[in-house]
PASEBA-1860 file (N, C-alpha, C; in nm, 3 decimals):
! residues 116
1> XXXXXXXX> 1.670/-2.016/-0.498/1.645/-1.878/-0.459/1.570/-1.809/-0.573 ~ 1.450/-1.728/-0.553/1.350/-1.649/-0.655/1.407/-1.527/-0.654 ~ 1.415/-1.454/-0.738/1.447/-1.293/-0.773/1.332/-1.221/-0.846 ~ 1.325/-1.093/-0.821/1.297/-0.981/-0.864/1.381/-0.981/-0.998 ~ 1.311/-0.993/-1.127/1.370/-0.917/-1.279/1.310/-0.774/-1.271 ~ 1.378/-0.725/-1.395/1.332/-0.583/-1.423/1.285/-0.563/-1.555 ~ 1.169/-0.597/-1.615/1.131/-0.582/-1.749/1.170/-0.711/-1.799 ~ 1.239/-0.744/-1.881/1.268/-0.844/-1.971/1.423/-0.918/-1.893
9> XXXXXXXX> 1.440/-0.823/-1.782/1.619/-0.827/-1.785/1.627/-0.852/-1.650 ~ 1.786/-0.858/-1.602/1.758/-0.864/-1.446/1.826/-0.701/-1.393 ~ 1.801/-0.678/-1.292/1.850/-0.559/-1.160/1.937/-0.552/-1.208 ~ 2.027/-0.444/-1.224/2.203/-0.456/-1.220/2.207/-0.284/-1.203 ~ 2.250/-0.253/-1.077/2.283/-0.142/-1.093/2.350/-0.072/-1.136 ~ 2.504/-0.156/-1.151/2.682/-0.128/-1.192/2.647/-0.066/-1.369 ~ 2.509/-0.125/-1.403/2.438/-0.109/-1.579/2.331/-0.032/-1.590 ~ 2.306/-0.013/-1.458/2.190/0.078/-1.481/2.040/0.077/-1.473
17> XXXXXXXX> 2.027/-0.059/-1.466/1.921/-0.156/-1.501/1.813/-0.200/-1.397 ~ 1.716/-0.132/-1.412/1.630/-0.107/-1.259/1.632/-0.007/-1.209 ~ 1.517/-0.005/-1.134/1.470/0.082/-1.048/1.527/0.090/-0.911 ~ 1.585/0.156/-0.850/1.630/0.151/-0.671/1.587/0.306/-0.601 ~ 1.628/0.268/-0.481/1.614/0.381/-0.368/1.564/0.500/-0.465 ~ 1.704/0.563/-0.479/1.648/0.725/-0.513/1.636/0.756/-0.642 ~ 1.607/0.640/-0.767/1.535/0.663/-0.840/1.378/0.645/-0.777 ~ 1.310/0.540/-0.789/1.204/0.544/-0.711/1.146/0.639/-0.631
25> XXXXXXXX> 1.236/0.696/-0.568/1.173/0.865/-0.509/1.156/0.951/-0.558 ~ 1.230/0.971/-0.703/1.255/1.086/-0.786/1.123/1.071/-0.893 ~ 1.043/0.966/-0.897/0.970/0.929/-0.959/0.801/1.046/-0.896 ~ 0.822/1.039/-0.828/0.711/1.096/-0.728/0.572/1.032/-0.713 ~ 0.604/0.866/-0.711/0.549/0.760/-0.698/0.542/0.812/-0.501 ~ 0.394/0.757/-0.446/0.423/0.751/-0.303/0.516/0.653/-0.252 ~ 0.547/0.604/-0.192/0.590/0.501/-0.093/0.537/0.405/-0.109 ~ 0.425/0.442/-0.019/0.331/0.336/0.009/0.292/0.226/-0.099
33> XXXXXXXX> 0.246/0.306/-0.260/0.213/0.258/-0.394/0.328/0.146/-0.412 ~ 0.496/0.194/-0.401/0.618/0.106/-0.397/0.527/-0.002/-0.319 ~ 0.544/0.017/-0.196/0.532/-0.090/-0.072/0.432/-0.219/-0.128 ~ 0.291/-0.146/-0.177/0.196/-0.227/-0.192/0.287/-0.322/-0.321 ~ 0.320/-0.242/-0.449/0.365/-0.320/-0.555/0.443/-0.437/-0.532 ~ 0.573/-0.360/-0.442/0.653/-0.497/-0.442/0.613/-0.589/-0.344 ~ 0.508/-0.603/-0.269/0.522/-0.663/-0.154/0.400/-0.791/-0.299 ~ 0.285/-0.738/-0.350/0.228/-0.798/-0.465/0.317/-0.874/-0.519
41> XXXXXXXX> 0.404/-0.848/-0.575/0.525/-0.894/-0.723/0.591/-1.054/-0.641 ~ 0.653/-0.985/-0.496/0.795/-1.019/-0.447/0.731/-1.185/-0.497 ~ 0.889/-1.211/-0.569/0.913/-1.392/-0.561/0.914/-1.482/-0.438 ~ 0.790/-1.575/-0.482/0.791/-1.653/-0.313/0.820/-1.795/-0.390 ~ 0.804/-1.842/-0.505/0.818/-1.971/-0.562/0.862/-2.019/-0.688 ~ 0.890/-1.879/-0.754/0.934/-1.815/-0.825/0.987/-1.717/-0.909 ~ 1.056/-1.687/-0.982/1.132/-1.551/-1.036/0.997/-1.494/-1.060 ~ 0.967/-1.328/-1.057/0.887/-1.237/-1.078/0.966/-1.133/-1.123
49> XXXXXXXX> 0.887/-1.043/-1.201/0.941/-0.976/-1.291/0.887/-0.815/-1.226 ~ 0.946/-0.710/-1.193/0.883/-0.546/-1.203/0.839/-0.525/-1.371 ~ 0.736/-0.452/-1.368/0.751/-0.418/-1.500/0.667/-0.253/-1.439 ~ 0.691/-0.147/-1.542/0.595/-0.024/-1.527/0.454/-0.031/-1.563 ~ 0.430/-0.129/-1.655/0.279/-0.130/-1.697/0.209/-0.206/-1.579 ~ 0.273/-0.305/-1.574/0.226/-0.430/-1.440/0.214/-0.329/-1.274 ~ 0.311/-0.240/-1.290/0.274/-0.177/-1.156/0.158/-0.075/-1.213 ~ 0.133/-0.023/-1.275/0.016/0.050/-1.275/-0.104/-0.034/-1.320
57> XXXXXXXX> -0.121/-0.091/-1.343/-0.241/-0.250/-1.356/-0.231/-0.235/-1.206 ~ -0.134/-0.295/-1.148/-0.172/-0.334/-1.002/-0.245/-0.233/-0.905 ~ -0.173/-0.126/-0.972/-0.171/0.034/-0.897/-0.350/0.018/-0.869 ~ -0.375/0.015/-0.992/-0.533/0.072/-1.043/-0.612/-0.008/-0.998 ~ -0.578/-0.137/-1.071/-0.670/-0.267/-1.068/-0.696/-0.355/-0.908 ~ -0.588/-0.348/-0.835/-0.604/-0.396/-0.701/-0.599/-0.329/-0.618 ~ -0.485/-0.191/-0.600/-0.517/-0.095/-0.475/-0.640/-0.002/-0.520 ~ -0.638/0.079/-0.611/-0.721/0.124/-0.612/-0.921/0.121/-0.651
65> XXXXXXXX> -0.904/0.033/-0.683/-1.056/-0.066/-0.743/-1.139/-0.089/-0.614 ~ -1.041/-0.188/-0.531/-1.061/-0.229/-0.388/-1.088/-0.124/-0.285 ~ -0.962/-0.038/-0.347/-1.011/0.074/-0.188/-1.148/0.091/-0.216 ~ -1.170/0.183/-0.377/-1.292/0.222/-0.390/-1.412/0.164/-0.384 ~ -1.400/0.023/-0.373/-1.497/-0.047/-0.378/-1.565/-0.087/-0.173 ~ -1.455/-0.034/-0.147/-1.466/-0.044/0.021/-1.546/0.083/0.042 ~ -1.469/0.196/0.024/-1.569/0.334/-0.001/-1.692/0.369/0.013 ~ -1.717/0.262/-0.097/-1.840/0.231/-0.207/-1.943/0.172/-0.083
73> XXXXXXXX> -1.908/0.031/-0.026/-1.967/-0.028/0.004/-1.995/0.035/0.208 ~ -1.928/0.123/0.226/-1.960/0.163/0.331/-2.043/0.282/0.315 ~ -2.021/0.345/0.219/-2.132/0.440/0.232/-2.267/0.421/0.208 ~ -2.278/0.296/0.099/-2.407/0.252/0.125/-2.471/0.188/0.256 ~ -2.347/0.133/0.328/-2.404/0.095/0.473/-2.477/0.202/0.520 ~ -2.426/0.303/0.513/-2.443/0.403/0.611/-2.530/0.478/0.544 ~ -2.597/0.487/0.447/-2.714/0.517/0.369/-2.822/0.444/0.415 ~ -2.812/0.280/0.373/-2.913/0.184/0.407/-2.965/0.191/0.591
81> XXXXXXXX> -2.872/0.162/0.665/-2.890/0.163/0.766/-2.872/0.298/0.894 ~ -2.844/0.445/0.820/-2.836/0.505/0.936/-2.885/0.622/0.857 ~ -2.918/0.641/0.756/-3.061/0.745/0.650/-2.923/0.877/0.623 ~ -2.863/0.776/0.542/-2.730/0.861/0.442/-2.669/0.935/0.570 ~ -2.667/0.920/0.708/-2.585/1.021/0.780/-2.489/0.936/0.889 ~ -2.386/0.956/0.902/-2.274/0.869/1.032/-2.327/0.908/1.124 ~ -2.416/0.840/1.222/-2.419/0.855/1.409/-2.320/0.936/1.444 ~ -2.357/1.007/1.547/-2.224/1.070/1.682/-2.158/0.970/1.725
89> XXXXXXXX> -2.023/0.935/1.744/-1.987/0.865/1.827/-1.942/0.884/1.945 ~ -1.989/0.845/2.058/-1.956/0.837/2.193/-1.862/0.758/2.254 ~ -1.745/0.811/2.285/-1.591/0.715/2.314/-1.658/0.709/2.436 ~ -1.637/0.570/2.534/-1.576/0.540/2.668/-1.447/0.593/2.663 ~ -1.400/0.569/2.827/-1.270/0.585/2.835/-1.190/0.475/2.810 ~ -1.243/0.351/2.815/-1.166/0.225/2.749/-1.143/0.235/2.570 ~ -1.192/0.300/2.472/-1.201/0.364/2.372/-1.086/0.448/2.350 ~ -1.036/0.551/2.479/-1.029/0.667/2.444/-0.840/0.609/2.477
97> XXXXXXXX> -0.829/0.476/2.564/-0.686/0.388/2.622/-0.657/0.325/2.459 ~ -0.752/0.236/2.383/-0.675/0.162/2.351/-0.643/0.310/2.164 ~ -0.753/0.370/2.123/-0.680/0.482/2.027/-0.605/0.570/2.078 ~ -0.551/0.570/2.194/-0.417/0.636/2.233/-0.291/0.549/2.201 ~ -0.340/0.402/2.225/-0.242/0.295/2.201/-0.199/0.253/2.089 ~ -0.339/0.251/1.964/-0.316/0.231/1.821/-0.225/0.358/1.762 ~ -0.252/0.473/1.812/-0.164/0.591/1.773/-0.037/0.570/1.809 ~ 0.000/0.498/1.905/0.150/0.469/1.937/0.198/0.404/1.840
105> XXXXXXXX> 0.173/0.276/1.824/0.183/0.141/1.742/0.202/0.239/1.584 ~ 0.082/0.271/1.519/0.075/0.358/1.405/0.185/0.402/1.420 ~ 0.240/0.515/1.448/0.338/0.611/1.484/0.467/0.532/1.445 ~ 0.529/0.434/1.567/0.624/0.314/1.519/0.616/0.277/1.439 ~ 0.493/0.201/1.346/0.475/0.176/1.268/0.542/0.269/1.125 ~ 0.487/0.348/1.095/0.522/0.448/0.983/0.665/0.522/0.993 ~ 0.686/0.558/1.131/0.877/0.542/1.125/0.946/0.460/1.082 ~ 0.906/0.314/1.144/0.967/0.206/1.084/0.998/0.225/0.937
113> XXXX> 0.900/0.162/0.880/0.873/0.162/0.741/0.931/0.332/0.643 ~ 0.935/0.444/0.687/0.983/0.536/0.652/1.172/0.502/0.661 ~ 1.212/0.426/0.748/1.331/0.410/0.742/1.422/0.301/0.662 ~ 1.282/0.185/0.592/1.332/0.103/0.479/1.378/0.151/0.371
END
């Protein structure tokens, strides 16, 4: 079985030791930032460690680098190929069924996960 350490040490709450629930909230870290970190870290083959520096490396270096680099690379799409401006878009009504449907899903979705 792989575990989650905490810095140099392991979890122990009864000591104090780690991060949980409503510390983590009190932090005024988003959620989501949690979500991405540990889901990065979690032990699949071996022990992994939380650390605070390692989550903000990750923070920066993989969520945020990437988003921006997605950003990045769409707005030049849309520079190169549509003269720096987004087209109108024109929904069908098959369009207009299935983003009524992704809004459902979404919706479940983010309750869910709001209730971990």
């Amino acid at each position: 079985m792989e575990y989650l350490n905490y810095e140099d040490g392991k979890f122990s709450k009864s000591r104090g030791v780690g991060v949980f629930g409503d510390m983590a909230k009190d932090t005024g870290i988003a959620a989501d930032v949690w979500r991405f970190y540990l889901l990065y870290v979690r032990p699949e083959g071996q022990d992994s460690a939380f650390s605070w520096g390692d989550l903000m490396l990750k923070n920066n270096s993989e969520l945020l680098n990437n988003l921006g680099n997605f950003i990045n690379r769409a707005g030049m799409f849309v520079c190169k190929f549509f003269g720096s401006v987004v087209p109108p878009m024109v929904l069908t009504a098959d369009d207009h069924r299935l983003l009524a449907r992704v809004t459902v899903e979404l919706r479940q979705y983010h309750q869910l996960l709001e209730r971990v």
